[in-house]
C-alpha positions as CSV (number, residue, x, y, z in Angstrom):
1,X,26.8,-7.2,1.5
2,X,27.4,-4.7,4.4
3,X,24.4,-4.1,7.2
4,X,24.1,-0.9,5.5
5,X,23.3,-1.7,2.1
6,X,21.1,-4.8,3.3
7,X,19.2,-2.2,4.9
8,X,18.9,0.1,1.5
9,X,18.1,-2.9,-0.2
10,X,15.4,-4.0,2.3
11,X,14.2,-0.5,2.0
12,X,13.9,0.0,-1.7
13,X,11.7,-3.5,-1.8
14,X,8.9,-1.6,0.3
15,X,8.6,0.7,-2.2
16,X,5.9,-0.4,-4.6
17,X,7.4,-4.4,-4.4
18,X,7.1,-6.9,-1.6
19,X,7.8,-10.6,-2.6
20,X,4.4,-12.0,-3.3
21,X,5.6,-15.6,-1.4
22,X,4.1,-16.1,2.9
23,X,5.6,-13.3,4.8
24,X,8.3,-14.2,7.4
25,X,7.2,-13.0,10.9
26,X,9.4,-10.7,12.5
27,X,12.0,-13.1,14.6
28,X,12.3,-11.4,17.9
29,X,9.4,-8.8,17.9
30,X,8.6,-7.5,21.0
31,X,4.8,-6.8,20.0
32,X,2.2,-9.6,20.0
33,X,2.5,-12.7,17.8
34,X,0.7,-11.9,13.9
35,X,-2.2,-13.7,13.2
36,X,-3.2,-14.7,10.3
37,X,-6.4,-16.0,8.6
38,X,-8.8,-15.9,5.5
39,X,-12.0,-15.2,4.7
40,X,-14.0,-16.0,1.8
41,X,-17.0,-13.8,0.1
42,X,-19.7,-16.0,-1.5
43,X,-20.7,-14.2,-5.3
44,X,-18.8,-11.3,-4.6
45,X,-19.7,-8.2,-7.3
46,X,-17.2,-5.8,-8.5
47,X,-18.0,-2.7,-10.3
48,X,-17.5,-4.2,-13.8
49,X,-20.5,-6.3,-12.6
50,X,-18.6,-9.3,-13.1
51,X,-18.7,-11.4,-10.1
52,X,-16.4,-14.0,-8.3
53,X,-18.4,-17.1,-7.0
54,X,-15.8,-17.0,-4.3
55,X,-13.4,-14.1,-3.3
56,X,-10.6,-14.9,-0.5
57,X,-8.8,-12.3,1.4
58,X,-6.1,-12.9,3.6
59,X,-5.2,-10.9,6.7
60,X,-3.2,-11.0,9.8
61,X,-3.8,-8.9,12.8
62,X,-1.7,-7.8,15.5
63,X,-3.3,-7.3,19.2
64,X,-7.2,-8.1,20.3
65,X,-9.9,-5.5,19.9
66,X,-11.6,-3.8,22.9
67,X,-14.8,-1.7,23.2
68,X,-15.8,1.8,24.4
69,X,-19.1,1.4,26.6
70,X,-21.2,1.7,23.7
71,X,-20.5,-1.9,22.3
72,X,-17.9,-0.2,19.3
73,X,-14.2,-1.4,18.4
74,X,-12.4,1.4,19.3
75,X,-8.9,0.6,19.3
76,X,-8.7,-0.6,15.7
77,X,-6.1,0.1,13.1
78,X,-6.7,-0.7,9.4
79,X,-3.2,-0.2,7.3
80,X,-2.7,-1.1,3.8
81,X,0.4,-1.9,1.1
82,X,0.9,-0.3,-1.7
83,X,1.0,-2.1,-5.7
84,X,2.3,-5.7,-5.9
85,X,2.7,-5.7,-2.1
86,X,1.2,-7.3,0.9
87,X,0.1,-6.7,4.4
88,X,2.5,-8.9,6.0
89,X,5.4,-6.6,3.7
90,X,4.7,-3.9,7.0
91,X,6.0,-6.6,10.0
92,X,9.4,-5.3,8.9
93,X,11.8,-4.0,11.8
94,X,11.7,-0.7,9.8
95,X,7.7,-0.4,10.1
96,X,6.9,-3.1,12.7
97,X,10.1,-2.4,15.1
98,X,9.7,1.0,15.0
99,X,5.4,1.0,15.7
100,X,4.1,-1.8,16.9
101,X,6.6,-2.2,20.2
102,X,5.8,-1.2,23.6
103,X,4.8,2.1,24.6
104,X,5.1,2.3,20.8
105,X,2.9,5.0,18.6
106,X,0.6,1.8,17.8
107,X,1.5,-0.2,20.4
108,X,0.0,-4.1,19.6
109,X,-0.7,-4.2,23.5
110,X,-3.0,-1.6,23.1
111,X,-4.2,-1.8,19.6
112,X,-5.9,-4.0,17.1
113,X,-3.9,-3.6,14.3
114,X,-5.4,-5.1,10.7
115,X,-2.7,-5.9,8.2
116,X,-5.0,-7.1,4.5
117,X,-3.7,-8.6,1.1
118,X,-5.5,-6.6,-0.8
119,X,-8.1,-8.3,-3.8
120,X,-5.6,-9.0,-6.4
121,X,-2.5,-8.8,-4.1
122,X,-0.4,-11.7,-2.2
123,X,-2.4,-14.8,-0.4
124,X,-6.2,-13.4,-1.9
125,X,-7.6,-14.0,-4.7
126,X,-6.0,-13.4,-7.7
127,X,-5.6,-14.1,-11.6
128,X,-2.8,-16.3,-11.4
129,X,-4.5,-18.2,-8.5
130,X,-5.5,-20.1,-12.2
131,X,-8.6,-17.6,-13.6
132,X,-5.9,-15.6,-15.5
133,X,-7.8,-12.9,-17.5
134,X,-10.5,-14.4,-16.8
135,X,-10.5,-12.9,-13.2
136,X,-12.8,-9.8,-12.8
137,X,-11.1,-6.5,-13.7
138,X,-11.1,-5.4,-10.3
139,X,-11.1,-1.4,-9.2
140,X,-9.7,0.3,-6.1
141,X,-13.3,0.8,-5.4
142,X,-13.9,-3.0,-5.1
143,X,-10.6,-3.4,-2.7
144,X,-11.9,-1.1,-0.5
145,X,-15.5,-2.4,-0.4
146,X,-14.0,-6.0,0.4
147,X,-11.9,-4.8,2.8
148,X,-15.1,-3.1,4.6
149,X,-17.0,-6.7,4.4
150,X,-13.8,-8.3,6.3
151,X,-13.7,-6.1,8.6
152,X,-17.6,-5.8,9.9
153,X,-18.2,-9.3,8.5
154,X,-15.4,-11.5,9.8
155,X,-13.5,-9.3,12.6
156,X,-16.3,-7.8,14.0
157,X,-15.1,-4.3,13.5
158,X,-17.5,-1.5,13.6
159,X,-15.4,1.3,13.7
160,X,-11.7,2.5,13.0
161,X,-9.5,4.1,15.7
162,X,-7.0,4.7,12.5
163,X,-7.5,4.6,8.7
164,X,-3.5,4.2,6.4
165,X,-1.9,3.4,3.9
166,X,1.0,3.4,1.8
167,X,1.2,4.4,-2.0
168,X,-1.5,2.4,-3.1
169,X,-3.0,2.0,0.2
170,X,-2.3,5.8,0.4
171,X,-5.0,6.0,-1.9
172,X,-7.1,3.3,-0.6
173,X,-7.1,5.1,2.4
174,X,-8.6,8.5,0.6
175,X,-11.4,6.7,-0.9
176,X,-11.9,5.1,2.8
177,X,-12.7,8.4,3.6
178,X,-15.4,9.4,1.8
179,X,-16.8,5.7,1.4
180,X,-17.0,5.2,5.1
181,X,-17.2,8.8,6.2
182,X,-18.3,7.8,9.9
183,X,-16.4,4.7,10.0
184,X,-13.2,6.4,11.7
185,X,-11.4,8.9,13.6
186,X,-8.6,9.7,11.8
187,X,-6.9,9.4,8.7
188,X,-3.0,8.8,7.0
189,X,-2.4,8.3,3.6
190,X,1.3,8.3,2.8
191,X,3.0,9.0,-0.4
192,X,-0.4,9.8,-2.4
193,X,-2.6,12.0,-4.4
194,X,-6.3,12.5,-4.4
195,X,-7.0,13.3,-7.8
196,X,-7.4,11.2,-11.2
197,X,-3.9,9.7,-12.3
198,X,-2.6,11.2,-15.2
199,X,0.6,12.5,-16.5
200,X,3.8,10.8,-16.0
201,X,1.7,8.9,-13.5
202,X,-0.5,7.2,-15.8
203,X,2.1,6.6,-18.8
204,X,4.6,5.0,-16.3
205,X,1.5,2.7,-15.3
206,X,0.6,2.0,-19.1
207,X,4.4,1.6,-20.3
208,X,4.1,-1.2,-17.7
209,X,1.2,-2.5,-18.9
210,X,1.9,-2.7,-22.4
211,X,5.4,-4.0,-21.8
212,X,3.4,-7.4,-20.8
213,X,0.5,-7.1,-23.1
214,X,2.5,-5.9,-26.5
215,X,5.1,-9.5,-25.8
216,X,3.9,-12.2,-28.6
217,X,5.0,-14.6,-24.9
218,X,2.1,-13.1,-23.1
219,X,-0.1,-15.4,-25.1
220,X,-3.3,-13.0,-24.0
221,X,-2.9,-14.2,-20.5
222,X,-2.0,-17.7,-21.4
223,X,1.8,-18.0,-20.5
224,X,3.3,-21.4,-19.2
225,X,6.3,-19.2,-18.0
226,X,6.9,-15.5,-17.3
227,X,7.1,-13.8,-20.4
228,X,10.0,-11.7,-21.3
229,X,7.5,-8.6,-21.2
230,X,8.0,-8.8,-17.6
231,X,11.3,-7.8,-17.2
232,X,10.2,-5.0,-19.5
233,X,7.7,-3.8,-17.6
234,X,10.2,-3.7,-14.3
235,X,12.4,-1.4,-16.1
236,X,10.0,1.6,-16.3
237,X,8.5,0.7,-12.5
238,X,11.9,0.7,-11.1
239,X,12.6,3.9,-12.1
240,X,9.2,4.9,-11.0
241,X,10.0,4.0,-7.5
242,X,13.7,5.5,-7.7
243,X,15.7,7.8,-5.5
244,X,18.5,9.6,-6.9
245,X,19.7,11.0,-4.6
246,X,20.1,7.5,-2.4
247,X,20.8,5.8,-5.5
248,X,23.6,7.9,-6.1
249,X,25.0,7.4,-3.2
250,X,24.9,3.1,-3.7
251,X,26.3,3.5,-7.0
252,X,28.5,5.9,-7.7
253,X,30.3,4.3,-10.6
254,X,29.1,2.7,-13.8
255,X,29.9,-0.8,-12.8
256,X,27.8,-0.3,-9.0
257,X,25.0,1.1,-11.0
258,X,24.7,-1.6,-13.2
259,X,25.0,-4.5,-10.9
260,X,22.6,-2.4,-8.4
261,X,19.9,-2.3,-11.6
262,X,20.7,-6.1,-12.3
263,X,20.0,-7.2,-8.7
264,X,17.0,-5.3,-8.6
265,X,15.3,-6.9,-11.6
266,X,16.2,-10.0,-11.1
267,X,14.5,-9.5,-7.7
268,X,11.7,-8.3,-8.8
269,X,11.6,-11.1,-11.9
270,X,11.8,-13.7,-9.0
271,X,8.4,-12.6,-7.2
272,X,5.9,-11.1,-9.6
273,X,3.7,-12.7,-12.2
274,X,3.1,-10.7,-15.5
275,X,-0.9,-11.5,-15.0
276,X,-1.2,-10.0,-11.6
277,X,1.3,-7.1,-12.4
278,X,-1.3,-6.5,-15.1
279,X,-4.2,-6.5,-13.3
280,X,-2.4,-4.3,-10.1
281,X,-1.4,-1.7,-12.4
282,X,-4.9,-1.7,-14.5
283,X,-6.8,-1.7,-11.0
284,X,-6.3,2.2,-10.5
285,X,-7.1,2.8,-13.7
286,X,-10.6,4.9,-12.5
287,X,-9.2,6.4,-9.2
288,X,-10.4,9.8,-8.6
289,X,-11.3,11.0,-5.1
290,X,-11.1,14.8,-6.3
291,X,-14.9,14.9,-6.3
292,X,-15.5,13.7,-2.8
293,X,-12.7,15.2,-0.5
294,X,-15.7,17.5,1.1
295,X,-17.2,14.3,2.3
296,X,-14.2,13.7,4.3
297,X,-15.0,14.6,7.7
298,X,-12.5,13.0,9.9
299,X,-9.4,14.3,10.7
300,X,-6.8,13.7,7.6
301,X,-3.0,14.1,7.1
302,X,-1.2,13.2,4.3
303,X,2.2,12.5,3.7
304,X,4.4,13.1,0.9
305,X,8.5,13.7,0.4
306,X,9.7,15.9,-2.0
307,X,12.2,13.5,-3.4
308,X,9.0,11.1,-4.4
309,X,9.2,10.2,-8.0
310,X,5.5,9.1,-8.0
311,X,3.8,12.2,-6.5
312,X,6.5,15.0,-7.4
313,X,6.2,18.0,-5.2
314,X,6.1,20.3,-7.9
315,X,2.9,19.5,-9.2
316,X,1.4,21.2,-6.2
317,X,-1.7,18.9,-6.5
318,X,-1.7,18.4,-2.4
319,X,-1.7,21.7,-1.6
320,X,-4.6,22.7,-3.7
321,X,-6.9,19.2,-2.8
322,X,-6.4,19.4,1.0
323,X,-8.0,22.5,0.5
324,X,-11.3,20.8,-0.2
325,X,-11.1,18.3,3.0
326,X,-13.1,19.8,6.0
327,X,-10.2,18.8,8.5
328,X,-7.4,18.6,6.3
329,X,-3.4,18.7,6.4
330,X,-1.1,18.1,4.1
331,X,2.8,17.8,5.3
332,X,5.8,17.9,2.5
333,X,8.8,16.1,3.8
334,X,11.8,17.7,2.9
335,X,14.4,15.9,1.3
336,X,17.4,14.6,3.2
337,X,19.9,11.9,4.4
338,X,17.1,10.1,5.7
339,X,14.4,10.0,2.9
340,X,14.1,7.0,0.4
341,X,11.9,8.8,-2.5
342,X,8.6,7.1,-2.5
343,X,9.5,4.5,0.0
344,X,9.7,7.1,2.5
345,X,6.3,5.9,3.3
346,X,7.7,2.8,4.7
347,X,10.2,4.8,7.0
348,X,8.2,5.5,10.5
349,X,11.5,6.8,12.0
350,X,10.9,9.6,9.8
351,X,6.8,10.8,9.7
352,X,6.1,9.2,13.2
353,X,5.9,12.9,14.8
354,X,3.0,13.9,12.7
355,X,1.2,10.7,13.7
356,X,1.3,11.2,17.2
357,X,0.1,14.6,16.4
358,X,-2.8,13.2,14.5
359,X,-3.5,10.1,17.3
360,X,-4.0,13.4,19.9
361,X,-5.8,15.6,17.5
362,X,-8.6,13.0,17.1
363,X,-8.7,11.5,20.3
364,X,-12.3,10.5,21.2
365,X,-13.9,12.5,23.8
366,X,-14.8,10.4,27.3
């Protein structure tokens, strides 16, 4: 395989899909080493009222926290993966190379970057850690309320220099906002929508679902190996997470298309588990920060390209919600050589002007 294509392929696996397995650190990063660690929640509660007698999140952070003469954190920097992914998905030379270097936009000399597995996502708890369906029926709401106890419980952070995410932390990252109103200066969801999800949105989400759920080989959750309802759940996500216009360009005949599909699913096949893809999927089920943008009162910009599949521009749902966020902007990236559909959020190269614009828009006054 050419550099080129390993760098497509590398590309298209930070769209919604990171391998699940312990992330490789970045050989050769010029930032300071990741470190990782755990922390476990005794009787944790989710919204269901169901509640885990212990919940264990993993994390790795990237820098060491300082504080403003008022005793805050204020260099820190919370970002978190989208569906199926992991924190340790972003220490990529893509994302990491390209932010975390020095004299870089997030600079790991200068800030405390927080990298989290979200609940249900890679080394924290999750159903096929042996629970199965018998794991709570977790809600984004939950993910972000545990990620608020790791942060003031276990890291000692108080206060967030920068709030983002990506797809599913995109949307993390909105319900941040008006969860934790005071809790940071600025905002970034990438490749994300504020509002309920519904439309081809939700039916691309429940083909997925039911692809597990409808197999006789799901065994309600009791599988000894991966059903075949997997690989027919990866069939409607991967076209949820497409690019044609890229994926044009990689395959341009019959033959490349299918072996570029092939490789993809098998891929995928390799590093999910039908459980977890279940309960991912399921976990946005009651999303909907529509009613609380106006309690949004840091700074925000979000992200989106128009070649996104997910969040298509011609909804126009952006450009009517930003409307209702007190310091709001919304930015469309335009398609082009450059853009990767909805992985675009992964592509700093390509958004990394606006968030140097939003780092000196909400710079803390002395």
């Amino acid at each position: 395989m050419s550099d080129a294509k390993l760098i497509h392929v590398v590309t298209v696996g930070l769209l919604l899909l990171a391998l699940v397995a312990v992330p490789q650190l970045l050989v050769g990063a010029d930032y300071p080493t990741p470190q990782e660690g755990d922390f476990q929640i005794q009787g944790f509660e989710f919204s269901s009222g169901e509640v885990l007698p212990e919940l264990n999140l993993h994390y790795a952070t990237i820098g060491q926290p300082q504080r403003d003469a008022s005793g805050s954190v204020s260099n820190a920097v919370l970002i978190m993966h989208g569906t199926t992914g992991y924190g340790g998905g972003f220490l990529s030379e893509r994302f990491a190379g390209e932010l975390f270097g020095p004299g870089q936009l997030l600079d790991g000399e200068r800030y405390y970057i927080i990298l989290t597995d979200a609940i249900g996502h890679g080394q924290s708890s999750r159903p096929s850690d042996g629970l199965q369906l018998e794991f709570p029926r977790y809600n984004y709401d939950d993910m972000v309320r545990a990620q608020y106890r790791l942060l003031t419980e276990h890291l000692g952070v108080d206060h967030l220099r920068l709030v983002m995410g990506t797809s599913m932390g995109g949307m993390h990252t909105w319900v941040w906002g008006y969860t934790y109103p005071d809790f940071m200066d600025a905002l970034m969801p990438l490749a994300s929508a504020p509002v309920e999800i519904a439309g081809r949105n939700r039916m691309i989400r429940k083909m997925i679902i039911d692809s597990i759920r409808d197999d006789p080989e799901w065994n309600s959750g009791e599988y000894v190996e991966q059903p075949r309802g997997l690989i027919a759940a990866i069939h409607p996500l991967i076209f949820m997470v497409s690019s044609p216009l890229q994926w044009q360009k990689e395959a341009p005949t019959r033959e490349q298309a299918e072996a570029f599909l092939e490789a993809r699913i098998q891929r995928y096949a390799a590093a999910l588990d039908a459980n977890d893809l279940v309960y991912q999927f399921d976990s946005s089920r009651d999303y909907d920060p529509s009613p609380h943008l106006e309690g949004i009162i840091a700074p925000l910009l979000a992200i989106n390209s128009a070649d996104d599949q997910v969040n298509p521009p011609e909804l126009g749902i952006l450009e009517r919600e930003i409307q209702k966020v007190p310091r709001g902007r919304f930015v469309l990236l335009p398609i082009s050589d450059e853009t990767r559909g909805h992985g675009t959020h992964s592509i700093p190269e390509i958004w990394g002007p606006y968030l140097e614009e939003l780092l000196a828009e909400s710079e803390p006054s002395e």
